[in-house]
TORKOL-4160 file (C-alpha; in steps of 0.2 Angstrom, whole numbers, padded with zeros to 4 digits, m for minus):
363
<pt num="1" X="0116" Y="0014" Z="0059"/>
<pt num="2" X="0115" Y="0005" Z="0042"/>
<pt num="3" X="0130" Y="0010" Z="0029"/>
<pt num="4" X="0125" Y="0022" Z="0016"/>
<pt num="5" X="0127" Y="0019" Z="m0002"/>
<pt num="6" X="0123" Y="0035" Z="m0008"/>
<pt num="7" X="0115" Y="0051" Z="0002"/>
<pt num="8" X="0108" Y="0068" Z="m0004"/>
<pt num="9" X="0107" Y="0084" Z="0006"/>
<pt num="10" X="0098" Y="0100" Z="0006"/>
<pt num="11" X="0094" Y="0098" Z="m0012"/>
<pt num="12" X="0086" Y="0109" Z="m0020"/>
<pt num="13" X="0085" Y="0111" Z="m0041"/>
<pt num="14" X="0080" Y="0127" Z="m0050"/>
<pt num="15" X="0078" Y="0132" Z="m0069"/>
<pt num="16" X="0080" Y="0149" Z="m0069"/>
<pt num="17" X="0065" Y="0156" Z="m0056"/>
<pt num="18" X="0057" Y="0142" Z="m0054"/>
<pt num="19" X="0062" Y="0127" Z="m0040"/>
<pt num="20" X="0058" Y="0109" Z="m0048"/>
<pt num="21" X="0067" Y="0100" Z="m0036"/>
<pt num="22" X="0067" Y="0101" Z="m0016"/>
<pt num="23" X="0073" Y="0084" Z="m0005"/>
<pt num="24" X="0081" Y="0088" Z="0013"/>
<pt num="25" X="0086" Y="0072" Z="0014"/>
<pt num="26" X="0087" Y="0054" Z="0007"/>
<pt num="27" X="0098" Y="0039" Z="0007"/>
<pt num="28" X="0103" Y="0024" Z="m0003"/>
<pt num="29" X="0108" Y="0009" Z="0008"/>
<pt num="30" X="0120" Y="m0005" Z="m0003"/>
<pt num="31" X="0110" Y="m0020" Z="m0008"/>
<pt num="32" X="0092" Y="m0013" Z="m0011"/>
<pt num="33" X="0081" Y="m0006" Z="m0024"/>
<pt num="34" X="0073" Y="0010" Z="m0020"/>
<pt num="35" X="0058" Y="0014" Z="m0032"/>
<pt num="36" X="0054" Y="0034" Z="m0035"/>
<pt num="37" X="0037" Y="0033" Z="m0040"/>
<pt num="38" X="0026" Y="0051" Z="m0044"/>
<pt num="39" X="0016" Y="0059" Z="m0059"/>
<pt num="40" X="0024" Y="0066" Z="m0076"/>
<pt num="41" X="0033" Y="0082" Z="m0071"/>
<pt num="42" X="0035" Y="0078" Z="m0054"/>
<pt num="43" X="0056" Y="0078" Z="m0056"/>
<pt num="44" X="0058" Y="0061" Z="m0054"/>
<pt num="45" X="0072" Y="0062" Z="m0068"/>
<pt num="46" X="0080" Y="0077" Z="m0062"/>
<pt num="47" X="0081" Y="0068" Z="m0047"/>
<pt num="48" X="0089" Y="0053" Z="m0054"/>
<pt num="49" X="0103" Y="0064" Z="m0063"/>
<pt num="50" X="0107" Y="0073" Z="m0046"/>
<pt num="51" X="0111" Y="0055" Z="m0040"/>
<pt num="52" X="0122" Y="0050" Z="m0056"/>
<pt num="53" X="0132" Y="0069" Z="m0055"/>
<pt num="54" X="0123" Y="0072" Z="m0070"/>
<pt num="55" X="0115" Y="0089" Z="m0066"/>
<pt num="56" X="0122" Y="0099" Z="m0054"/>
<pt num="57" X="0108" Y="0107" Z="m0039"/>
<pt num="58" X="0108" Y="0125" Z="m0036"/>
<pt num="59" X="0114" Y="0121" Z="m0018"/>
<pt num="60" X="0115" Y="0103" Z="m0008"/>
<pt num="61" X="0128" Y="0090" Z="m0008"/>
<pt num="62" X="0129" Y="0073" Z="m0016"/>
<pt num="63" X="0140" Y="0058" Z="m0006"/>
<pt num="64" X="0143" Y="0042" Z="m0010"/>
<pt num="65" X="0150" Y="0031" Z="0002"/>
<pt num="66" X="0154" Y="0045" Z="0015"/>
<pt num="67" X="0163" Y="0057" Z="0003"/>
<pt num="68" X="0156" Y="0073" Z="m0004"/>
<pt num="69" X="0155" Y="0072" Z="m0025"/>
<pt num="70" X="0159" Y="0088" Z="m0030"/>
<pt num="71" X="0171" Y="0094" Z="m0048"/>
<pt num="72" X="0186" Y="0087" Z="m0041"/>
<pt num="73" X="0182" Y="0070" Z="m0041"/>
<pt num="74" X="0163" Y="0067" Z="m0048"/>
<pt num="75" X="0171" Y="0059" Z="m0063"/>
<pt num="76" X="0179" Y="0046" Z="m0055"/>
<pt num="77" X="0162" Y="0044" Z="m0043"/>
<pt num="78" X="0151" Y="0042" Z="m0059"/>
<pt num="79" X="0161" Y="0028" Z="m0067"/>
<pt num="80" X="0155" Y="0020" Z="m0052"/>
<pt num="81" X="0138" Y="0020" Z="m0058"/>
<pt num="82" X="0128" Y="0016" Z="m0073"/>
<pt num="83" X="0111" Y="0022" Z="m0081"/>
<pt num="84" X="0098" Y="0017" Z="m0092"/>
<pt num="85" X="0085" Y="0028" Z="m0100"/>
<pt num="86" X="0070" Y="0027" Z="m0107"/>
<pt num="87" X="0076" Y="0031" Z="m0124"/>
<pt num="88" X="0091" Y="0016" Z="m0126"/>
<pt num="89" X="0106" Y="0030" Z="m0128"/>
<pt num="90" X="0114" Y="0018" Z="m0142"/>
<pt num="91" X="0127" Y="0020" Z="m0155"/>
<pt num="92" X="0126" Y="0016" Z="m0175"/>
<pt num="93" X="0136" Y="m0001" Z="m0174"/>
<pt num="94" X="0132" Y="m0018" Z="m0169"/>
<pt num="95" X="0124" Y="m0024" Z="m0155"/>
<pt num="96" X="0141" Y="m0030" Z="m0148"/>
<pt num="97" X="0151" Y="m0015" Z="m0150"/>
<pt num="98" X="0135" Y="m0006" Z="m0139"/>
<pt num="99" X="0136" Y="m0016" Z="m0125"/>
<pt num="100" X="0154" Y="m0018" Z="m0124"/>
<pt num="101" X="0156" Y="0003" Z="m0126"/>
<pt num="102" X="0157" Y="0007" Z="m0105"/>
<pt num="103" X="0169" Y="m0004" Z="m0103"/>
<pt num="104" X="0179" Y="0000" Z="m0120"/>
<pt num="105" X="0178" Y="0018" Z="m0114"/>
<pt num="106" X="0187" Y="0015" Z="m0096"/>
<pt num="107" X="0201" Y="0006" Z="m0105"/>
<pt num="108" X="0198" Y="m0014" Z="m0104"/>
<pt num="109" X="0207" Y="m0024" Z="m0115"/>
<pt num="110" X="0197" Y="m0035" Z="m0129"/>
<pt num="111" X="0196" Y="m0052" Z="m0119"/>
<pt num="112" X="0191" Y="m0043" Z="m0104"/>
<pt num="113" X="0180" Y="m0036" Z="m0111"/>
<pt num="114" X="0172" Y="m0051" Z="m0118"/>
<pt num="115" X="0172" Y="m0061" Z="m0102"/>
<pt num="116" X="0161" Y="m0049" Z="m0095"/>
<pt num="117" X="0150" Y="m0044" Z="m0109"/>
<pt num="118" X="0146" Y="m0060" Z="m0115"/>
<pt num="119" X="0137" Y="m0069" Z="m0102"/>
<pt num="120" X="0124" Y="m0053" Z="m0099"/>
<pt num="121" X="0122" Y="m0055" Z="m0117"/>
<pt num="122" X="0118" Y="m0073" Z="m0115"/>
<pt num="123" X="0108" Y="m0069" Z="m0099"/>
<pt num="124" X="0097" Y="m0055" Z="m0107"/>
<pt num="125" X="0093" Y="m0067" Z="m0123"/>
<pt num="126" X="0101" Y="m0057" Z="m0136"/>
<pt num="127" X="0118" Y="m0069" Z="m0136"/>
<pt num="128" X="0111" Y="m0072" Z="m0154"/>
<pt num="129" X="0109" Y="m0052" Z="m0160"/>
<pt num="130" X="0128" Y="m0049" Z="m0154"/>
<pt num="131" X="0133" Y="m0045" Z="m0175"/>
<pt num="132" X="0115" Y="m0038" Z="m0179"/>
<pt num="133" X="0114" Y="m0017" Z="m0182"/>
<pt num="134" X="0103" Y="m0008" Z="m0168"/>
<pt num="135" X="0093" Y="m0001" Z="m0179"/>
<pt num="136" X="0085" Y="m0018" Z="m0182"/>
<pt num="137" X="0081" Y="m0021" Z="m0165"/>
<pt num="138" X="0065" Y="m0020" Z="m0159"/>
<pt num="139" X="0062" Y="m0009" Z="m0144"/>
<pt num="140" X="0063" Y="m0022" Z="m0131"/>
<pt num="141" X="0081" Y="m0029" Z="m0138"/>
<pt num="142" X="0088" Y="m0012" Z="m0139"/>
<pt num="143" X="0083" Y="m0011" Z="m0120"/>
<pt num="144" X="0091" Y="m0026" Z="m0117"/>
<pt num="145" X="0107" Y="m0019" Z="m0127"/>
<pt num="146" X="0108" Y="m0005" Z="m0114"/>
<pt num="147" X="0105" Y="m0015" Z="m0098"/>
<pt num="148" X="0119" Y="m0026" Z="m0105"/>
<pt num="149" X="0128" Y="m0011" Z="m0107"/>
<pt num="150" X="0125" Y="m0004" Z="m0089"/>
<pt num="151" X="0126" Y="m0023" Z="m0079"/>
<pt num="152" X="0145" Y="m0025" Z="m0086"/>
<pt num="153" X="0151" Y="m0011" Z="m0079"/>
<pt num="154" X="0147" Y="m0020" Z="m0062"/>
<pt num="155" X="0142" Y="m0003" Z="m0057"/>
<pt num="156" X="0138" Y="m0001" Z="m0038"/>
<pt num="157" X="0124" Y="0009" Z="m0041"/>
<pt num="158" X="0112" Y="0005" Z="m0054"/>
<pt num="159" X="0101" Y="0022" Z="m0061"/>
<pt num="160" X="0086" Y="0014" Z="m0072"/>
<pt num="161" X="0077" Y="0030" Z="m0077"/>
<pt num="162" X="0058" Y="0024" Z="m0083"/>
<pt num="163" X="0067" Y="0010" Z="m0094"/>
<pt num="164" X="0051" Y="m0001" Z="m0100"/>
<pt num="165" X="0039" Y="0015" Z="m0102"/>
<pt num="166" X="0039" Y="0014" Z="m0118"/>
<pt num="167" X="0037" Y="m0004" Z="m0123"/>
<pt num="168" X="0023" Y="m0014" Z="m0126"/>
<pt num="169" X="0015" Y="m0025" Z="m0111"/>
<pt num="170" X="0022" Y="m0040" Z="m0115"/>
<pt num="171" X="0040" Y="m0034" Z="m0118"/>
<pt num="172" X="0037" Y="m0024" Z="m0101"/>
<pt num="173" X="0032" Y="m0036" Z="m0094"/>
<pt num="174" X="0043" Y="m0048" Z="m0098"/>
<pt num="175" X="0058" Y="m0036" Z="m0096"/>
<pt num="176" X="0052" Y="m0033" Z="m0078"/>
<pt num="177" X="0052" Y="m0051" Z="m0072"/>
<pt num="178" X="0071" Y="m0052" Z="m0079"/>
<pt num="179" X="0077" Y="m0037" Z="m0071"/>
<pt num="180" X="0068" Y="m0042" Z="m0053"/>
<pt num="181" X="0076" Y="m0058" Z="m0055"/>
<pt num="182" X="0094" Y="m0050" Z="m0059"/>
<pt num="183" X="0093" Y="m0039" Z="m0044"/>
<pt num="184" X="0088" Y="m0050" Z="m0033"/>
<pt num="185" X="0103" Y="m0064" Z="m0038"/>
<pt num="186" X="0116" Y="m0049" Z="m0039"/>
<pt num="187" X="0109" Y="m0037" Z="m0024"/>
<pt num="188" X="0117" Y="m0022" Z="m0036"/>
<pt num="189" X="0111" Y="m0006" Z="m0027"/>
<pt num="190" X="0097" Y="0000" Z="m0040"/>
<pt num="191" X="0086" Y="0014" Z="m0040"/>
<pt num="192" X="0071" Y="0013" Z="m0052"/>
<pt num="193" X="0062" Y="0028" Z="m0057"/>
<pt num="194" X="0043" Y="0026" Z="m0063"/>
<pt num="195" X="0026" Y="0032" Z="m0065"/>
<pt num="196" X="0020" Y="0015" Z="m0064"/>
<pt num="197" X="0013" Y="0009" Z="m0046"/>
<pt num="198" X="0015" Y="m0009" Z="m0051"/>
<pt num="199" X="0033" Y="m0008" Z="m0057"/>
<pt num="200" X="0038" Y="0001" Z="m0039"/>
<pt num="201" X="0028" Y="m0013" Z="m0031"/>
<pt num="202" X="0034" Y="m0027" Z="m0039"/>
<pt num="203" X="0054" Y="m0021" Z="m0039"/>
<pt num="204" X="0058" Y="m0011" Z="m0023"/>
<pt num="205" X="0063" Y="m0014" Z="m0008"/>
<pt num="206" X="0057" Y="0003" Z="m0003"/>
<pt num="207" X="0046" Y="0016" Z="m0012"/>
<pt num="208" X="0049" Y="0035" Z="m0011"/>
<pt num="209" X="0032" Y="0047" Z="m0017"/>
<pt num="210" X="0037" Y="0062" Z="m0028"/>
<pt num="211" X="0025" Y="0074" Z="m0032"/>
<pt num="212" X="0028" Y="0094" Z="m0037"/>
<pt num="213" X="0048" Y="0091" Z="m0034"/>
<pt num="214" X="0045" Y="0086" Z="m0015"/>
<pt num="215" X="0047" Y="0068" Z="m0007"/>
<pt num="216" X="0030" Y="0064" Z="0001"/>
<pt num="217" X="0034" Y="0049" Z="0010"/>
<pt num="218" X="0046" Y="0035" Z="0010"/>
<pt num="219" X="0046" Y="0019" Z="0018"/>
<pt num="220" X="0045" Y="0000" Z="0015"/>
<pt num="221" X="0037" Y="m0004" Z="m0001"/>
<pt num="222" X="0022" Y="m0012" Z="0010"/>
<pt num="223" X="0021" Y="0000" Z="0021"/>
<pt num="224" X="0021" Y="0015" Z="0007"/>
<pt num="225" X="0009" Y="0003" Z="m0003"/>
<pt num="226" X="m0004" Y="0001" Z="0014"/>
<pt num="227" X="m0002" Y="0019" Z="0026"/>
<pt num="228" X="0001" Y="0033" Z="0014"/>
<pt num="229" X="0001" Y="0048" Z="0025"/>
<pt num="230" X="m0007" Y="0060" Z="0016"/>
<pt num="231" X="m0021" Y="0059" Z="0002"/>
<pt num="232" X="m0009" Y="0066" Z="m0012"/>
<pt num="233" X="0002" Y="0051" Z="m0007"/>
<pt num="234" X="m0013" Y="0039" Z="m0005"/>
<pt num="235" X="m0020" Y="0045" Z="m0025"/>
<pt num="236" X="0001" Y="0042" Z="m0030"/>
<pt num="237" X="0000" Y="0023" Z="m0021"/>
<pt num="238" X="m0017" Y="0018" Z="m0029"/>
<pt num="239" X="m0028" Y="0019" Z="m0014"/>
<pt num="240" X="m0042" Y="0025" Z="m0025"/>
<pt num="241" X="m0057" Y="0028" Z="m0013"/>
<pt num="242" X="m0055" Y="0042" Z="m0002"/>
<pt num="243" X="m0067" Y="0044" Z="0012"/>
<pt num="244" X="m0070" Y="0064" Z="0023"/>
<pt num="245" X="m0075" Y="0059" Z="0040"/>
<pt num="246" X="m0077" Y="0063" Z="0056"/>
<pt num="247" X="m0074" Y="0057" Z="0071"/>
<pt num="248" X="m0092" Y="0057" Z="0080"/>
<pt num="249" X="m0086" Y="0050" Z="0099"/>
<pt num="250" X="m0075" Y="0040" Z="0108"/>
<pt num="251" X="m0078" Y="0027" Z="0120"/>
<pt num="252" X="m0064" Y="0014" Z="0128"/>
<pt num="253" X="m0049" Y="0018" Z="0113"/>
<pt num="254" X="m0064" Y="0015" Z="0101"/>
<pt num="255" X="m0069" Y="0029" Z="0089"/>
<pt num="256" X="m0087" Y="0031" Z="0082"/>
<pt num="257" X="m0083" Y="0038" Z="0064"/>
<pt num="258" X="m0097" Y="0044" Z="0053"/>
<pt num="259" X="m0095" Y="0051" Z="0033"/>
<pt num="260" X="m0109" Y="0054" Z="0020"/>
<pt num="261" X="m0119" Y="0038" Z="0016"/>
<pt num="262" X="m0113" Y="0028" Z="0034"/>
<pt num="263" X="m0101" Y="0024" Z="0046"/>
<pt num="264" X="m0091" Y="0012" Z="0055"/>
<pt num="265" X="m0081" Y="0010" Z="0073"/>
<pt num="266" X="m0061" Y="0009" Z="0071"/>
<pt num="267" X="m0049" Y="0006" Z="0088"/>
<pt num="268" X="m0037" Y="0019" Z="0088"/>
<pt num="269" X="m0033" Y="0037" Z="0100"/>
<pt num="270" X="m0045" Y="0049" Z="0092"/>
<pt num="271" X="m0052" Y="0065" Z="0097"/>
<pt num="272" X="m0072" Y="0068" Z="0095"/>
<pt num="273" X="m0075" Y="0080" Z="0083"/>
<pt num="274" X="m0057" Y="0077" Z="0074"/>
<pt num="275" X="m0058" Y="0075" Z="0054"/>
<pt num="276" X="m0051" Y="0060" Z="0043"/>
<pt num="277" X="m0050" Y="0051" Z="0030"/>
<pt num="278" X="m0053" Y="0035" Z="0027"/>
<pt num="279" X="m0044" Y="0026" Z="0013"/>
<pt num="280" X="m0045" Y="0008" Z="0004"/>
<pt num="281" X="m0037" Y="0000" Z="m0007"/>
<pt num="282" X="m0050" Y="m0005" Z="m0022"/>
<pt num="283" X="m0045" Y="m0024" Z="m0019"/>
<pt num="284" X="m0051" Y="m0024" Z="m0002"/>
<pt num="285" X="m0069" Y="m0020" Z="m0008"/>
<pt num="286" X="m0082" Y="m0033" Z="m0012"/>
<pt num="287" X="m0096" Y="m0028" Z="m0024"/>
<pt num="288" X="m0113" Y="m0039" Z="m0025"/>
<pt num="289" X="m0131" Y="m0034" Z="m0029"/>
<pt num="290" X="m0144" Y="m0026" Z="m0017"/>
<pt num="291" X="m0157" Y="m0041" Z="m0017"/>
<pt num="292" X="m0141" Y="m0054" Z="m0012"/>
<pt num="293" X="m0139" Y="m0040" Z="0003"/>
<pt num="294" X="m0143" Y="m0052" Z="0017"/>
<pt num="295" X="m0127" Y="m0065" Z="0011"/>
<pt num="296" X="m0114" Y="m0054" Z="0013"/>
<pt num="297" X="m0105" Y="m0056" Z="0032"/>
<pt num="298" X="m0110" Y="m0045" Z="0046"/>
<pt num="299" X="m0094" Y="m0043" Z="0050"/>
<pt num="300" X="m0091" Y="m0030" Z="0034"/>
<pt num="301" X="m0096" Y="m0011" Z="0032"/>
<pt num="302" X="m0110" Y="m0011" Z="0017"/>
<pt num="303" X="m0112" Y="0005" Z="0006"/>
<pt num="304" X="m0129" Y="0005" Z="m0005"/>
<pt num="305" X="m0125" Y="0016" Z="m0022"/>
<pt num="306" X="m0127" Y="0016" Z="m0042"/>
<pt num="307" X="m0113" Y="0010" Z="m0051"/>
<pt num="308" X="m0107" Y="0027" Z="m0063"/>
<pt num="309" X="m0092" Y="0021" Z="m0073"/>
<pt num="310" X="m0084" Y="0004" Z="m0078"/>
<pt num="311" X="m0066" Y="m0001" Z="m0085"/>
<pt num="312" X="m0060" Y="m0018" Z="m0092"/>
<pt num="313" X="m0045" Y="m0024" Z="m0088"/>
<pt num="314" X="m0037" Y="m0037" Z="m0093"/>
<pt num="315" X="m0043" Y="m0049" Z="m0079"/>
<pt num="316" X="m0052" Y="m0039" Z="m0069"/>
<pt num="317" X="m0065" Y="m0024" Z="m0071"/>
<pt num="318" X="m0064" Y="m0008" Z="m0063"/>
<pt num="319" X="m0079" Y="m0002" Z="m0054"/>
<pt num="320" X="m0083" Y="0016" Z="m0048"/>
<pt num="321" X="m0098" Y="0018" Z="m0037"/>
<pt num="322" X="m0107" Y="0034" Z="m0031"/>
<pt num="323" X="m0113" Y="0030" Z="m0012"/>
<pt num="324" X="m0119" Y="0044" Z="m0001"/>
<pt num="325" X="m0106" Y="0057" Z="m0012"/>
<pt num="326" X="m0093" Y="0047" Z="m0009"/>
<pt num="327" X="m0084" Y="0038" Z="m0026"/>
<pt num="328" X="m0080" Y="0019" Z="m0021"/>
<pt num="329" X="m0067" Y="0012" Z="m0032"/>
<pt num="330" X="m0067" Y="m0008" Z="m0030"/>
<pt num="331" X="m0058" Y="m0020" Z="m0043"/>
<pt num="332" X="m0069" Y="m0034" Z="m0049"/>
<pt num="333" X="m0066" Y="m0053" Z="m0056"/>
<pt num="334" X="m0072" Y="m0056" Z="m0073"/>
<pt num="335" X="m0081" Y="m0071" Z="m0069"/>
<pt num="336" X="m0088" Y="m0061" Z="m0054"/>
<pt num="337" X="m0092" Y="m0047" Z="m0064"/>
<pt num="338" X="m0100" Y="m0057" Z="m0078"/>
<pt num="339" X="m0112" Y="m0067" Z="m0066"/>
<pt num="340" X="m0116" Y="m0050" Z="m0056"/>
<pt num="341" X="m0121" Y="m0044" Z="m0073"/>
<pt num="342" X="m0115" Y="m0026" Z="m0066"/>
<pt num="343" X="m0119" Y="m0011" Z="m0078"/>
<pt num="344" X="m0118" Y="0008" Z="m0077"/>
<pt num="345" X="m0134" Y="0014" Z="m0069"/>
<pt num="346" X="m0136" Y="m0001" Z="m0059"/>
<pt num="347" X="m0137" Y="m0001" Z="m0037"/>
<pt num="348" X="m0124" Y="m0012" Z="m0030"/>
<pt num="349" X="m0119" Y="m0014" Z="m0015"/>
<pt num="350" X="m0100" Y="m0010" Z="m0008"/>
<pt num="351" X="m0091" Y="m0020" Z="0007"/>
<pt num="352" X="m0076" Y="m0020" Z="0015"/>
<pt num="353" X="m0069" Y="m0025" Z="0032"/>
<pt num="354" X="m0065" Y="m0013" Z="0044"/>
<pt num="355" X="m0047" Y="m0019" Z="0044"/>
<pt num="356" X="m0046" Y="m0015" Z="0026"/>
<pt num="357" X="m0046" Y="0003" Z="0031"/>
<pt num="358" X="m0031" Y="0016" Z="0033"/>
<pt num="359" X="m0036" Y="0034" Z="0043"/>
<pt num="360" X="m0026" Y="0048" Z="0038"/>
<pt num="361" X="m0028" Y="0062" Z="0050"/>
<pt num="362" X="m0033" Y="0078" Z="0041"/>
<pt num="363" X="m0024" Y="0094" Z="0049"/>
């Protein structure tokens, strides 16, 4: 069995009457980054500070590294760790005296504390800020301060709570890409709370889906990403269409599943008369028009409907389609969408491959 880093237990957080928080079980393994992704208000934070001691759970246990944290050593546990938050917890001093303050505070002397401070200041870009006030940084450099600050602890666990939320798409962006690269060079133990699908995507090793204070499902990034298990997990990863089906027959490990509008055959052990649903991701469906009907592969399942909402992106276009009752959500290149010439109100016609497809079983 691989090591644990950190473990939680029957934990279960409650503000006054009212439960917020409820995970039986979850584990940290050293070298990863586990992503906790889930809506506002879905405890994601009061998660994160039952992992960092900072809160203490109406009843469960915390470990790290086999040992129960409890009030006779969770001090000495936590300066183990480190945290950023969303807001860049930063004193009124200069940018140097911030990022050195961890380590001033667990008793390093001045050259110590140079040796290690320096080069994430060098490595984050803000070498050059070191004398500047934090009140005149910008949002993404007093970020960077706080990463500093955290990264030259050399923390063996790295809490990141929403850290980027609140800056602009470039800085994010740009901020993201950095970090990924950090992690991946040092393998520090991070986890990385978010609201953001392509954050959790893009920086952990594995995903866990909070929703109402309860862990749906957590797995491998991929996996979470591609076979949510339930459709409040599947809306959480951003498999936007959603499919009720049912299963019609079943003939040599072949299922014959029909929904509102069409139907398609999938392998699989089903049961006639069980009910599904079928979900896809919106970057595994084609859209084109109905008269170029005839072009696309036989191969592919094709859904004729209007077209009732559209969204720019910043690359791409969003396309919501009303088939047979069903809401069809496909992503659309701009060139494509600009010689489709696709509007709202217009028919279009939907395709996907059957492969593309993901059955959770309704109970």
């Amino acid at each position: 069995m691989a090591e644990v880093l950190l473990a939680l237990e029957d934990i279960e957080v409650r503000y006054g009457d009212l439960s917020v928080l409820r995970v039986p079980a979850l584990a940290v393994y050293p070298g990863e980054v586990l992503a906790i992704i889930g809506p506002n208000g879905a405890g994601k934070s009061t998660l994160l500070r039952v992992m960092g001691l900072l809160e203490q759970p109406a009843r469960g246990k915390v470990y790290f590294r086999g040992t129960l944290a409890d009030q006779n050593n969770s001090l000495s546990v936590r300066r183990r760790m480190a945290s950023v938050f969303q807001e860049p917890l930063l004193v009124n001093a200069p940018v140097y005296e911030n990022a050195a303050l961890g380590l001033k505070l667990r008793g390093l002397d001045r050259r110590a504390i140079e040796r290690r401070v320096r080069p994430w200041l060098e490595r984050l870009g803000i070498a050059h800020l070191a004398r500047h006030p934090v009140r005149s940084l910008s949002g993404g450099e007093a970020q960077r301060t706080s990463l500093v600050r955290a990264l030259a602890l050399d923390p063996e666990l790295l809490l990141l709570d929403e850290p980027f939320s609140a800056l602009d798409p470039p800085t994010r962006e740009a901020l993201l890409l950095e970090l990924d690269r950090i992690l991946r060079e040092t393998d520090i133990t991070t986890v990385f709370v978010t609201h953001d699908r392509n954050e959790a995507f893009m920086l952990g090793d594995r995903v866990a889906v909070l929703a109402g204070g309860e862990i749906l499902q957590v797995g491998r990034a991929a996996d979470v990403f591609a076979h949510p298990i339930s459709d409040e997990a599947a809306q959480l990863v951003g498999a936007d269409t959603r499919i009720p089906a049912v299963v019609e027959s079943v003939a040599n490990g072949v299922g014959r599943i029909t929904f509102s509008g069409g139907g398609l055959q999938l392998p699989g052990e089903f049961q006639a008369g069980e009910s599904l649903l079928l979900c896809l991701r919106p970057e595994d469906i084609s859209l084109s028009l109905p008269q170029r009907r005839d072009l696309m592969p036989d191969s592919q399942i094709r859904l004729e409907g209007k077209i009732v909402k559209i969204t720019p992106w910043a690359s791409y276009y969003q396309v919501v389609m009303e088939c047979g009752g069903n809401r069809l959500a496909a992503l659309v290149s701009r060139p494509v969408f600009l010689e489709l010439k696709l509007r709202e109100g217009d028919g279009a016609v939907a395709s996907f491959k059957t492969a593309a497809v993901h059955v959770i079983r309704r109970r």
